[in-house]
C-alpha positions in Angstrom: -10.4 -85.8 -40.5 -9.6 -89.5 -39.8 -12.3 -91.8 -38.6 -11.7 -93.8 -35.3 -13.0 -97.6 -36.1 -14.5 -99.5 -33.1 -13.6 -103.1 -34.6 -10.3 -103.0 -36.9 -8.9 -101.1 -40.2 -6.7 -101.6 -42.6 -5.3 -95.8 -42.1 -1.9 -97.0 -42.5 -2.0 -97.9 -45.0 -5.3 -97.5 -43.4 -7.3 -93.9 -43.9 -10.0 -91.7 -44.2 -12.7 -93.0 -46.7 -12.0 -96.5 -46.2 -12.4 -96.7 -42.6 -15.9 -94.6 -43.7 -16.8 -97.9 -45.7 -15.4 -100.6 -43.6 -16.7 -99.2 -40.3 -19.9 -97.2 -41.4 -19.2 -93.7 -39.7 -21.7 -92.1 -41.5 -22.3 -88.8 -41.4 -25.2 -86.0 -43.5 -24.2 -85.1 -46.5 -24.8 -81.3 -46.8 -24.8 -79.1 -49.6 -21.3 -77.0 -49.6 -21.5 -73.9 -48.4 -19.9 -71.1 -50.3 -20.3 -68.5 -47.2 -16.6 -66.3 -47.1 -16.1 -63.5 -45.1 -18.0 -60.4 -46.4 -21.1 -62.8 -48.0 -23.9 -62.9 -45.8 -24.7 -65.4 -44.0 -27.4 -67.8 -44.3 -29.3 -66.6 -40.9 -29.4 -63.1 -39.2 -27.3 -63.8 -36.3 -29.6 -61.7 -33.0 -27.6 -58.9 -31.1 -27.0 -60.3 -28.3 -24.9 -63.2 -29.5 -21.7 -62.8 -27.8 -18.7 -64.0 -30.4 -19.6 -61.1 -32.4 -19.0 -61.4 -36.4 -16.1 -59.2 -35.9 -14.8 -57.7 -39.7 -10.9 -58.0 -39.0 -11.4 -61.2 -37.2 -13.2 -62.9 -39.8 -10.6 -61.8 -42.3 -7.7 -62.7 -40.1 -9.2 -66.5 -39.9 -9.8 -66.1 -43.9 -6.2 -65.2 -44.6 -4.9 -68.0 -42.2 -7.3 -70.7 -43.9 -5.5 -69.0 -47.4 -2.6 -70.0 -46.2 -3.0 -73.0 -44.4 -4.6 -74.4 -47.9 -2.4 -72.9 -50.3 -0.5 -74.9 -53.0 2.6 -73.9 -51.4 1.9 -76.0 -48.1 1.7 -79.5 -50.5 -1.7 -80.6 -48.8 0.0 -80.5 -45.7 1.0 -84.3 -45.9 3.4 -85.5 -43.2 6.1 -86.3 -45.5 5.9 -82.7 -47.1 8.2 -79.7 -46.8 4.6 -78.2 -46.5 3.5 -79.7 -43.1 6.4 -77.9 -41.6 5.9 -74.6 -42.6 2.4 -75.0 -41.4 3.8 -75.8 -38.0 6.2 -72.9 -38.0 3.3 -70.6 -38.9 1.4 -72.0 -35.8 3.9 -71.7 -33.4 4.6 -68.1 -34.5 0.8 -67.7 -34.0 0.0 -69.1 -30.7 3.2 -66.8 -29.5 1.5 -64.0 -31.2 -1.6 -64.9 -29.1 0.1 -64.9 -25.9 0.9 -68.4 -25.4 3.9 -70.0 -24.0 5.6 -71.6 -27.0 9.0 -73.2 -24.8 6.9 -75.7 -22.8 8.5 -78.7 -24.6 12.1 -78.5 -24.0 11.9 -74.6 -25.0 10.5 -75.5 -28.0 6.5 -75.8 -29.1 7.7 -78.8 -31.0 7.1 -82.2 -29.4 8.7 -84.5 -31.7 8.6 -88.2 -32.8 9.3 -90.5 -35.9 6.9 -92.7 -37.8 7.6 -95.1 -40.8 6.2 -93.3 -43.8 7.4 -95.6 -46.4 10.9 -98.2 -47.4 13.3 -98.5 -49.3 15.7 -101.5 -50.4 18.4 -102.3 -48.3 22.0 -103.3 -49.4 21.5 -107.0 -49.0 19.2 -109.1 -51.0 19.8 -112.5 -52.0 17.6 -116.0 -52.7 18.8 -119.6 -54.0 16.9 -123.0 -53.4 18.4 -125.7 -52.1 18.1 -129.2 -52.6 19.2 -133.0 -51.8 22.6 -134.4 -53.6 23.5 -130.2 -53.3 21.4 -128.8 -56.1 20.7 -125.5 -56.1 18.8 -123.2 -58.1 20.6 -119.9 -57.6 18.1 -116.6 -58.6 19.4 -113.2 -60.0 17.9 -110.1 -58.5 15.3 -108.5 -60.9 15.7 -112.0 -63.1 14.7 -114.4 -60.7 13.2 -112.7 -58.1 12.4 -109.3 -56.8 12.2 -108.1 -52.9 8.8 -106.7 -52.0 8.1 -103.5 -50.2 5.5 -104.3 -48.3 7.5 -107.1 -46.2 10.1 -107.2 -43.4 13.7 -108.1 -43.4 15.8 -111.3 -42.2 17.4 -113.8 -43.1 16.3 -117.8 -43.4 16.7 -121.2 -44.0 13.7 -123.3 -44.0 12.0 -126.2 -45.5 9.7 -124.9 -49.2 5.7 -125.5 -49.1 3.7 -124.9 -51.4 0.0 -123.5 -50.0 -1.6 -122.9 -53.7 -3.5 -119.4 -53.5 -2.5 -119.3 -49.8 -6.4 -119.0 -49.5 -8.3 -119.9 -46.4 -11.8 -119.2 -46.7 -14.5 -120.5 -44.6 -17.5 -119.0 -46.5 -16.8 -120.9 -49.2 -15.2 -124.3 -48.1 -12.1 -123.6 -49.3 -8.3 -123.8 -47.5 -5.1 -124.0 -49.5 -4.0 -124.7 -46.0 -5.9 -127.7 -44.7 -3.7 -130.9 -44.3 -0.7 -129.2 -44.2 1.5 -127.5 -41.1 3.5 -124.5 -42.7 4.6 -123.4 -38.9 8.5 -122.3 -39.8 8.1 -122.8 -43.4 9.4 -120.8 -46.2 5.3 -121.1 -48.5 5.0 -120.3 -52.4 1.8 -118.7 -53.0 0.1 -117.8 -56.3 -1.5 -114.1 -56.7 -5.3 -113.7 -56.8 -7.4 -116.7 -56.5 -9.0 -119.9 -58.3 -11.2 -119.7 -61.5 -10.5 -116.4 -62.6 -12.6 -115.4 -65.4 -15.1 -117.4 -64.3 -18.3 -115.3 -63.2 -19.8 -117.7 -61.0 -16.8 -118.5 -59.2 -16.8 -118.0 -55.8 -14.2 -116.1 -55.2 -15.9 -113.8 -58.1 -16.8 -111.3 -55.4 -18.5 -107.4 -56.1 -17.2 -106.3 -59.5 -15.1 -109.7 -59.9 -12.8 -108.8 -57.3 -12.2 -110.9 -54.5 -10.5 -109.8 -51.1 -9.2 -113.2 -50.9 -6.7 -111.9 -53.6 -5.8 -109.0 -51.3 -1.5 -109.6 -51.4 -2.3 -107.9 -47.8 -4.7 -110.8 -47.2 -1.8 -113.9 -48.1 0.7 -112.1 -46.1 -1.6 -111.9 -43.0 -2.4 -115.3 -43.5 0.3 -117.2 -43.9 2.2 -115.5 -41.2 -0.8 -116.4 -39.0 -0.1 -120.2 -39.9 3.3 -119.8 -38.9 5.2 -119.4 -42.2 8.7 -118.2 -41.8 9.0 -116.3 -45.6 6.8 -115.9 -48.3 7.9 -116.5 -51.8 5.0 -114.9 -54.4 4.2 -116.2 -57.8 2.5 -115.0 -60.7 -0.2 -117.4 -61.4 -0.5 -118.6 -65.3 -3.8 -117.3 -65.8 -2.7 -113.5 -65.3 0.1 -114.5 -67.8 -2.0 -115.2 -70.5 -4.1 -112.3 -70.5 -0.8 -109.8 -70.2 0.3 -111.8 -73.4 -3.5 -111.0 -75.1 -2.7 -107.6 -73.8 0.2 -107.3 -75.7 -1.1 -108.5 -78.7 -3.8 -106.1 -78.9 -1.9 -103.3 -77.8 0.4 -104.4 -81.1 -2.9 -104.6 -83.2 -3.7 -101.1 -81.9 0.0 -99.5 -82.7 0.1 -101.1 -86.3 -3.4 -99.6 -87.1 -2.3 -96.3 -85.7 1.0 -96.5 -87.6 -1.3 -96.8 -90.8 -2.9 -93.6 -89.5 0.3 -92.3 -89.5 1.2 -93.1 -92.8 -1.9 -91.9 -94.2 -2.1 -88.5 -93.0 1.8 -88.2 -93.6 1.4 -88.7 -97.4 -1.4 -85.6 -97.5 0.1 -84.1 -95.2 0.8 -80.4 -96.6 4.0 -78.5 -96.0 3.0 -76.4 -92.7 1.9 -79.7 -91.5 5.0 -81.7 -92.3 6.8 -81.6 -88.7 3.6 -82.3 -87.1 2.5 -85.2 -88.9 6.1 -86.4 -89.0 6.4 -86.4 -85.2 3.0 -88.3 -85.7 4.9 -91.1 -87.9 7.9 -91.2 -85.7 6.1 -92.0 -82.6 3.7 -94.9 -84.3 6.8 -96.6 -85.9 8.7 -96.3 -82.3 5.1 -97.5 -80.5 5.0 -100.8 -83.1 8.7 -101.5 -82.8 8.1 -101.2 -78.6 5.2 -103.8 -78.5 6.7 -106.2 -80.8 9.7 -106.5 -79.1 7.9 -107.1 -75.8 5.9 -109.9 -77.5 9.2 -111.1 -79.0 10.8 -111.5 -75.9 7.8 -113.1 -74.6 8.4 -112.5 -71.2 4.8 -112.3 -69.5 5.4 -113.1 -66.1 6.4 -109.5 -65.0 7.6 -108.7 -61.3 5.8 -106.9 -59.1 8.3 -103.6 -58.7 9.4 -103.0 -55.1 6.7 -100.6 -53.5 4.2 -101.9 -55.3 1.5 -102.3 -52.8 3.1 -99.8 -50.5 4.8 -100.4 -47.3 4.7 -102.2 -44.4 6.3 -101.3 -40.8 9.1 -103.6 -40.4 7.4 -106.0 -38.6 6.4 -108.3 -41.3 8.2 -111.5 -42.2 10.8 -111.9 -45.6 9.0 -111.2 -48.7 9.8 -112.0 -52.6 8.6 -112.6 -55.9 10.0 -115.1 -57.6 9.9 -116.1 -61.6 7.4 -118.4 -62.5 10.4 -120.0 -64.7 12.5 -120.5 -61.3 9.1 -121.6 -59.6 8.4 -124.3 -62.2 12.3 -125.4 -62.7 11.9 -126.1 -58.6 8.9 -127.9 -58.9 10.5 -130.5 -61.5 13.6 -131.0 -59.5 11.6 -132.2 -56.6 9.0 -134.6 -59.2 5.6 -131.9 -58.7 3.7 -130.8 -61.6 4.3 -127.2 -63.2 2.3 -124.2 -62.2 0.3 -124.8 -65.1 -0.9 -127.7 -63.8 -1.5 -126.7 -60.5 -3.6 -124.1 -61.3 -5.7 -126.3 -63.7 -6.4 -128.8 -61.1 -7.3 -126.0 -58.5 -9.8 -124.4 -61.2 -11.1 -127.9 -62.3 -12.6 -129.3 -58.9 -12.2 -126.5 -56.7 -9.7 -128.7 -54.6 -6.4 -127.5 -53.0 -3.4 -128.7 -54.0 -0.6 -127.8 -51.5 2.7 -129.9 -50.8 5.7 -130.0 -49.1 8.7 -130.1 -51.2 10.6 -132.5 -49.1 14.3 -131.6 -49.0 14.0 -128.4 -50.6 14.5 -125.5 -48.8 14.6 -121.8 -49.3 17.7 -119.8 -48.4 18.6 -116.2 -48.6 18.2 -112.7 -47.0 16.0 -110.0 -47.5 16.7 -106.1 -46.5 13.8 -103.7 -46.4 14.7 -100.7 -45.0 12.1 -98.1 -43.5 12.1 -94.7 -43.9 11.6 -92.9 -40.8 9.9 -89.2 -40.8 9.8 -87.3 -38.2 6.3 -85.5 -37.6 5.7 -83.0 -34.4 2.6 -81.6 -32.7 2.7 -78.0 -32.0 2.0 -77.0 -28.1 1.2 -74.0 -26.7 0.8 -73.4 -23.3 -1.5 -70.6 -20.8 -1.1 -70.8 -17.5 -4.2 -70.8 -14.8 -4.3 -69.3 -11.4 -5.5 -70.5 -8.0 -5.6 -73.9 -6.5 -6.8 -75.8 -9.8 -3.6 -74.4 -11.7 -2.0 -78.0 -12.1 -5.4 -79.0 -13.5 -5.4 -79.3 -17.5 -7.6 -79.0 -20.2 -6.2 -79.4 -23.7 -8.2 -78.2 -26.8 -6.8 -79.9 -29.9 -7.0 -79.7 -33.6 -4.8 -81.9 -35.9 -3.1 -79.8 -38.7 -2.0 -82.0 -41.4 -3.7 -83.6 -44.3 -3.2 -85.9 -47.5 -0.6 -83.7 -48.9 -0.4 -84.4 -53.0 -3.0 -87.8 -52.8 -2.3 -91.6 -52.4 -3.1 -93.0 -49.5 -6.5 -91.2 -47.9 -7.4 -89.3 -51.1 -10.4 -89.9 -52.3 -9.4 -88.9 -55.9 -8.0 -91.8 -57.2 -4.3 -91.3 -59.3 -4.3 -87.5 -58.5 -1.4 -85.9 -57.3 -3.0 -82.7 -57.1 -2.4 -80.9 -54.0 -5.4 -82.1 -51.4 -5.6 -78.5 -49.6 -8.0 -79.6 -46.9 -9.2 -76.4 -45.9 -12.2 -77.4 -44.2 -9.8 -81.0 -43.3 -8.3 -79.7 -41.1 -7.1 -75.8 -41.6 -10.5 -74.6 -40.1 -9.9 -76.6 -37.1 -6.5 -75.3 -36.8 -7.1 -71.5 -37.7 -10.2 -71.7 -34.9 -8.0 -73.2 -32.3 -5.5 -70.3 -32.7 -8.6 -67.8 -32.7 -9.3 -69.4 -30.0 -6.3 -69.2 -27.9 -6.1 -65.3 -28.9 -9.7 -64.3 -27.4 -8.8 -66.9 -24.3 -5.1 -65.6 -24.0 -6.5 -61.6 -24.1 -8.6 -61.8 -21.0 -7.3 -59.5 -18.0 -7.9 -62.7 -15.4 -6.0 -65.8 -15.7 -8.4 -68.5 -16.3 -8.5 -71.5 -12.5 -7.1 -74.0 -14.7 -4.4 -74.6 -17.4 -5.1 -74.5 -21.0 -3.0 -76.9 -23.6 -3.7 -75.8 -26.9 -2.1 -78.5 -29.4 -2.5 -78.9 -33.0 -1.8 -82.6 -33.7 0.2 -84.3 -36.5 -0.2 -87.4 -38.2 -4.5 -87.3 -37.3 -4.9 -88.6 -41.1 -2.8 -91.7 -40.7 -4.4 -92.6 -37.8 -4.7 -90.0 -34.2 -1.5 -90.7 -34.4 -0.1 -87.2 -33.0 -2.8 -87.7 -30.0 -1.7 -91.0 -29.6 1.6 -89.9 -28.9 0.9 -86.8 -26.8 -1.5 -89.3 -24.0 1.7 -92.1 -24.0 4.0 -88.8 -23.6 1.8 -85.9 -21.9 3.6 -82.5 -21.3 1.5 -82.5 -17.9 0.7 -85.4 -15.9 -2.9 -86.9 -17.8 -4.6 -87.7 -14.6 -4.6 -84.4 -13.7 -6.2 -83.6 -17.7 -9.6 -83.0 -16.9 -11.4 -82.6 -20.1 -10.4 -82.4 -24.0 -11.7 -80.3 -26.5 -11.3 -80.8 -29.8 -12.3 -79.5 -33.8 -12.3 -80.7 -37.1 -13.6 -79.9 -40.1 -15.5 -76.6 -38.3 -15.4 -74.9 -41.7 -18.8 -75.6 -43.4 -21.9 -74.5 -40.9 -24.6 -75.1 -43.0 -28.7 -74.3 -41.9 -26.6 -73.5 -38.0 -26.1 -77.0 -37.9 -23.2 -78.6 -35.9 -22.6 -81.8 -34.7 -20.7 -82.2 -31.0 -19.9 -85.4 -29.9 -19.0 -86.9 -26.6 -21.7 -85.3 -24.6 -22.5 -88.3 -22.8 -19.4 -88.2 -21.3 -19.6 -86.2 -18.5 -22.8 -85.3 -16.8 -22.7 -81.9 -17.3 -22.4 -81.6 -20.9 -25.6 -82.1 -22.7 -26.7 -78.9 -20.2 -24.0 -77.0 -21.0 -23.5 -77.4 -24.6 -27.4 -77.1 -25.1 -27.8 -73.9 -23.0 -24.5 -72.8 -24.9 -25.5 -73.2 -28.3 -28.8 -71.4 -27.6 -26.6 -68.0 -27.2 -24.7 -69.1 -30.2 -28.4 -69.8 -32.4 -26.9 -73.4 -33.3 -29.3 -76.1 -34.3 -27.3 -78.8 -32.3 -27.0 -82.8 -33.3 -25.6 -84.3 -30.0 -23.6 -87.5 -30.1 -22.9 -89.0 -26.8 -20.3 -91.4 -27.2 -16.6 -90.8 -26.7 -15.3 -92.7 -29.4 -15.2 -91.0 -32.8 -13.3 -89.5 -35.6 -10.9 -87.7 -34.6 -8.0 -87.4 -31.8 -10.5 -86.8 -28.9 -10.7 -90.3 -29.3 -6.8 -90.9 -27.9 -8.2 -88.6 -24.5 -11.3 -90.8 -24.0 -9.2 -94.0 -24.6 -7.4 -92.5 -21.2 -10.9 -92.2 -19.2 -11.1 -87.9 -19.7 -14.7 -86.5 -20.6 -14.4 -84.8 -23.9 -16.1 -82.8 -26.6 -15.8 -82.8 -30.4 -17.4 -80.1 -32.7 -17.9 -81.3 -36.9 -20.0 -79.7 -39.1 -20.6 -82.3 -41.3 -18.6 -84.4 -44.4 -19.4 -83.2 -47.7 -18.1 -84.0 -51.6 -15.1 -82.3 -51.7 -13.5 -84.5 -48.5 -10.0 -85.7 -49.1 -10.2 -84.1 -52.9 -8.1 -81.4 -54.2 -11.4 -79.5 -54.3 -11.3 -78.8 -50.5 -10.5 -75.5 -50.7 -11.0 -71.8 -49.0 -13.5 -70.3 -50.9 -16.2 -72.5 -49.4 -15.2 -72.5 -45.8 -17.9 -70.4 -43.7 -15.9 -68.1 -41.7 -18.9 -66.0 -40.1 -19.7 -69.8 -39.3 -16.5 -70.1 -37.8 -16.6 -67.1 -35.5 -20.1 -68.8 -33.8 -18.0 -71.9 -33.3 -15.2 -70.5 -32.0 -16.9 -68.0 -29.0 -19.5 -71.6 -28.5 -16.3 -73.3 -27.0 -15.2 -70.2 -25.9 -17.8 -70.2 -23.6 -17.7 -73.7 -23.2 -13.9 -74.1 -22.2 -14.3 -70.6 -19.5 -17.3 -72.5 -17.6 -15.0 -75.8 -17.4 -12.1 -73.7 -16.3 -14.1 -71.8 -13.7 -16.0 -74.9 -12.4 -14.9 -75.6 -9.4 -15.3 -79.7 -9.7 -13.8 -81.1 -12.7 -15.9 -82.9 -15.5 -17.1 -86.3 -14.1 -15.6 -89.0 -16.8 -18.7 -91.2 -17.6 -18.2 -94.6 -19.6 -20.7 -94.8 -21.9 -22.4 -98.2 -21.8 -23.4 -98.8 -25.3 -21.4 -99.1 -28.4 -21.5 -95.5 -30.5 -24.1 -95.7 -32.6 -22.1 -94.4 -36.0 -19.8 -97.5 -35.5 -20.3 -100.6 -37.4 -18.3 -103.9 -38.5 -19.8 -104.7 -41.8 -20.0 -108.8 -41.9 -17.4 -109.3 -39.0 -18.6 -110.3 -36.0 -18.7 -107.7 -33.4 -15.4 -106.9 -31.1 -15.1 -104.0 -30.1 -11.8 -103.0 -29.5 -10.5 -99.6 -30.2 -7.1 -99.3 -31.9 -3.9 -97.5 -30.9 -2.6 -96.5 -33.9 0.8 -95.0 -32.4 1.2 -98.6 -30.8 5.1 -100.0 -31.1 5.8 -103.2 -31.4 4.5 -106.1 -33.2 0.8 -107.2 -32.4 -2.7 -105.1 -32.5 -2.4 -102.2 -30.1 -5.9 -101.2 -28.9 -5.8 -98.0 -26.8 -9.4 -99.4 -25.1 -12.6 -101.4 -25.6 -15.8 -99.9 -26.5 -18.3 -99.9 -23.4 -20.0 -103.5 -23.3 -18.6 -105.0 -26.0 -17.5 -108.3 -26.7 -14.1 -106.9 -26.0 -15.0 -104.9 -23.1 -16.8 -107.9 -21.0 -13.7 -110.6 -21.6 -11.6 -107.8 -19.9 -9.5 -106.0 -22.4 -7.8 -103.2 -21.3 -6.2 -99.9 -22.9 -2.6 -100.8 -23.2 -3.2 -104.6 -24.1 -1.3 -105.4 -27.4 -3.3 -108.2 -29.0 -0.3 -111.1 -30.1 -2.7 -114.2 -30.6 -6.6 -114.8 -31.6 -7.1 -118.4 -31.8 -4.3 -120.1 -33.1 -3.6 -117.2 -35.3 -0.7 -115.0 -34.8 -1.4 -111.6 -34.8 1.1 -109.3 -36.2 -0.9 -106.0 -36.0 -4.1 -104.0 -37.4 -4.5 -106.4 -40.6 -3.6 -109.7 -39.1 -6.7 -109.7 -36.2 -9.3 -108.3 -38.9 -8.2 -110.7 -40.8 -8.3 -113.3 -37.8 -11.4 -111.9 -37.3 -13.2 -113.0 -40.7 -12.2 -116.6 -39.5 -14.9 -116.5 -36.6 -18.8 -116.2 -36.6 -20.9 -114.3 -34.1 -21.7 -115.9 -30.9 -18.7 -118.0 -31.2 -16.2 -118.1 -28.3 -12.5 -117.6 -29.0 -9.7 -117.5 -26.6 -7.6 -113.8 -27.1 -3.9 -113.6 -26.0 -2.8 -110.3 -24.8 0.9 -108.5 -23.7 -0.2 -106.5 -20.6 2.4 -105.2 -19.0 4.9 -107.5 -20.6 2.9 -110.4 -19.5 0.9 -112.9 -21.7 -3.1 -113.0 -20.6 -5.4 -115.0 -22.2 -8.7 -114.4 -22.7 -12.4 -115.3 -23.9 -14.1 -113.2 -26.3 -17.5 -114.3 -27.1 -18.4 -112.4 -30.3 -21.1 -109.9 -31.3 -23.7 -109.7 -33.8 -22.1 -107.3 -36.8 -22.8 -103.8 -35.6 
């Protein structure tokens, strides 16, 4: 399960827990239940409930989930030999169910290719250039290293220096005030002013500031303008990696005279142990004082540290603070020593131009391109609402072996997300066999599609409503589960029923039969890839049954998904999807005219816009704005790529949150937009945070 923000992220990079924190979808917290198939469940179900809890059913949807969450299947991450044999195994299970797997070019497959990560490309180079021809040539992985998480190109441009590269209203501070960095080439110092100072300002929660956020720099200075960035380690962080490795000596010497010690009592059945013992203290000592020999503290930040970005971004590199310093007295500046001292001291920028001095080189970032696929299978109605659609989605991938999403920091464990999202899968495919067994055809076509990509963000949805297998005006409702694996007390959330009028009747009267204590949500917008349908005006439904501990952990696993649970779910929107398909009108699309309540912006002012995370192109994508927001009144449309905010360039997701920090609620700010290859500008008056 991904979560659907209303204001901005950060899935690609930005996912799961973190758009829980930044955007405050919050959700009960139940105990896990530990219901299998052949435990009892935690309520009599009554006699007359019609998705009986069928023995070979319920083991058939246990063995799937087995599978589904096994080791073998890697977490099901989309750069994971894994995620395709969990697509194979669907596609041989909807044909199993009677569904027509060759809808896509006589394949199930609808395929596409995302950036999942990058690599260095072939051409990296960087030399500064001065008046009278100097030049201060730098060595790859001496003088400067490329960084990951930037773009490629080549330039030429005039050197600034911008300090921290810091601009921070809150607290009065702006490495960029009094200087214009617009087509610049900017040196900027990691983290931020005063470090180890606790009442600094830039202290923030834990002594961490977001200001030191290499994310934040980058967004920043390529919203001024700059042409390339050129990082540096600041001389604080210096020092301390040089106490470091003094202690870390201190620490091998007195384990070496461990060593020693238990070497000379060592008796003869513990000789080779203690002597390994000895060996690797003596090797440990020599190791730490030849670092602090060499004295080199100012250590390179390793390309993909920090990840990756999309291609998009300008030139990135990290240059020596030696180079750095051997620029600055060339052009007649004081050292990054005392730079930094003078920041600390008074709190006061002190950013320059290096007149004459410019940067010159090339950087080549590669990206690796992955292709993902949803899995599409197709039944057929019968009468005069055949060409009428509705799709009922799940998303089968997950967080594969951790990183990015997991909420088990460092582990590489496979993340088997069984209730996240093999629940939602294995009902859909129950699904489609009780639907695809009944003697009469269905009025109206049925799309079943398990979506890829959902945990990076709807980006498999995303896809499928830019490139529908059947025309998406004539898609009259969507229908979509995750995390359906943990009924606890009959409890089960469905949102979206304020988006057609007949829902909240419907799914009420519905979950009666079913004995389901119902929570409805009425908003459209949520966490999951019903979100992409709504963003396209079509009523839809979502079923969760609630977050819990073991979300995005390795501890997701089958033995405490609820498959009698399950079952009730699955003949629910059984029931739910036959009464649609046999209405004679279609759903009534309905836009709901507040903001969703589970939706929040932390201490941004309110937007409102609703991200398209499947967007291509440089800028913010937004795939809609949330009924009568800020967003939503200035005219923002679904399809509008966001380019500009203020004077700030906007480069995508991270840039206009970002942008968005620079403004306060109630405070008007003119918007550029691409619509239909068109620049619109509009006026956004901001919100109160939500």
């Amino acid at each position: 399960m991904s979560v659907l923000i209303s204001n901005t992220t950060s899935k690609r990079m930005i996912t799961g827990f973190c758009f829980l924190i930044l955007f405050g979808l919050i959700f009960a917290h139940p105990q896990s239940s530990s219901l299998v198939w052949g435990e009892t469940p935690a309520r009599t179900t009554k006699p007359d409930v019609k998705s009986s809890l069928n023995a070979a059913n319920g083991q058939r949807m246990l063995d799937a989930i087995k599978y589904l969450a096994s080791d073998e299947l890697e977490g099901r991450g989309v750069t994971t030999r894994g995620i395709n044999l969990a697509a194979d195994y669907i596609v041989k299970e909807f044909k199993a169910a009677g569904l027509n797997v060759q809808s896509v070019k006589d394949s199930a497959f609808q395929k596409f290719t995302i950036n999942t990560g990058s690599k260095l490309g072939p051409k990296n180079e960087l030399q500064l250039t001065g008046p009278d021809h100097k030049s201060i040539p730098l060595v790859y992985d001496q003088g400067f290293r490329s960084c990951s998480f930037g773009g490629s190109g080549k330039f030429d441009a005039e050197l600034a220096f911008c300090g921290y590269g810091i601009d921070a209203k809150d607290v009065k501070y702006s490495d960029y005030a009094g200087i214009d960095v617009k087509d610049k080439v900017v040196i900027i110092m990691r983290r931020t002013p005063q470090q180890g100072d606790k009442k600094s300002p830039f202290a923030g929660a834990h002594g961490i500031s977001r200001y030191a956020a290499l994310r934040y720099k980058v967004s920043t200075a390529f919203g001024k303008g700059a042409k390339a960035i050129l990082f540096v380690n600041d001389i604080y962080s210096t020092r301390e990696n040089k106490k470091e490795a003094q202690e870390l000596e201190q620490d091998a010497v007195e384990d070496l005279i461990t060593a020693t010690e238990n070497w000379e009592k060592a008796t003869p059945k513990k000789q080779a142990a203690v002597d390994r013992e000895l060996k690797k203290a003596l090797n440990t000592v020599q190791q730490t004082r030849k670092r602090l020999k060499e004295g080199n503290f100012d250590v390179l930040m390793k390309f993909g540290y920090a990840g990756s970005g999309d291609g998009r971004s300008i030139p990135i590199a990290h240059i020596s603070v030696e180079k750095c310093n051997q620029l600055f007295k060339e052009a007649g500046k004081p050292t990054l020593q005392e730079l930094e001292s003078s920041i600390d001291k008074g709190l006061k920028p002190q950013s320059f131009v290096l007149p004459e001095w410019k940067a010159k080189g090339e950087i080549s970032v590669e990206q690796i391109k992955t292709e993902i696929k949803n899995v599409i299978g197709v039944l057929d109605g019968k009468g005069p609402h055949a060409d009428e659609t509705i799709v009922i989605g799940a998303h089968y991938d997950h967080v594969g072996l951790g990183g990015v999403g997991s909420l088990a920091p460092g582990s590489t464990d496979v993340h088997n997300g069984a209730d996240d999202n093999a629940s939602g899968t294995v009902a859909l495919i129950e699904l489609a066999r009780r639907l695809a067994s009944r003697k009469t055809p269905l009025p109206r076509r049925l799309v079943f599609i398990a979506f890829t990509g959902e945990e990076r963000g709807l980006i498999g949805s995303a896809h499928y409503v830019k490139h529908p297998l059947f025309d998406i005006k004539n898609t009259v409702a969507m229908l979509n589960m995750d995390m359906v694996g943990r009924l606890t007390k009959d409890k089960l959330t469905v949102f979206g029923t304020g988006t057609a009028p007949r829902w909240k009747k419907l799914v009420e009267e519905t979950g009666k039969e079913f004995d389901l204590k119902l929570s409805l949500k009425p908003e459209g917008f949520g966490p999951s890839d019903h979100s992409s349908f709504y963003g396209k005006q079509i009523p839809v439904l979502h079923l969760f049954t609630g977050t819990h501990s073991d979300y995005h952990r390795p501890s997701d696993d089958w033995d405490k998904i609820n498959i009698p649970g399950m079952q009730r779910i699955v003949g629910f929107l059984e029931e739910i999807t036959v009464a649609t398909a046999e209405n004679p009108d279609r759903p009534k699309y309905v836009k709901i005219k507040r903001p969703a309540a589970t939706m929040r912006s932390g201490n941004r002012p309110y937007f409102g816009s609703i991200p398209d995370f499947g967007g291509e192109g440089p800028g913010y994508h937004i795939s809609g704005a949330s009924p009568g927001s800020p967003a939503d009144k200035a005219g923002l449309k679904a399809g509008d790529t966001i380019i500009k905010m203020g004077k700030t360039k906007i480069d995508g997701l991270d840039d206009f949150d970002l942008a968005l920090r620079m403004f306060s609620p109630g405070e008007s700010v003119e918007v550029t937009v691409l619509r239909d290859g068109k620049r619109v500008k509009l006026t956004v008056k901001l919100g109160k945070p939500k």
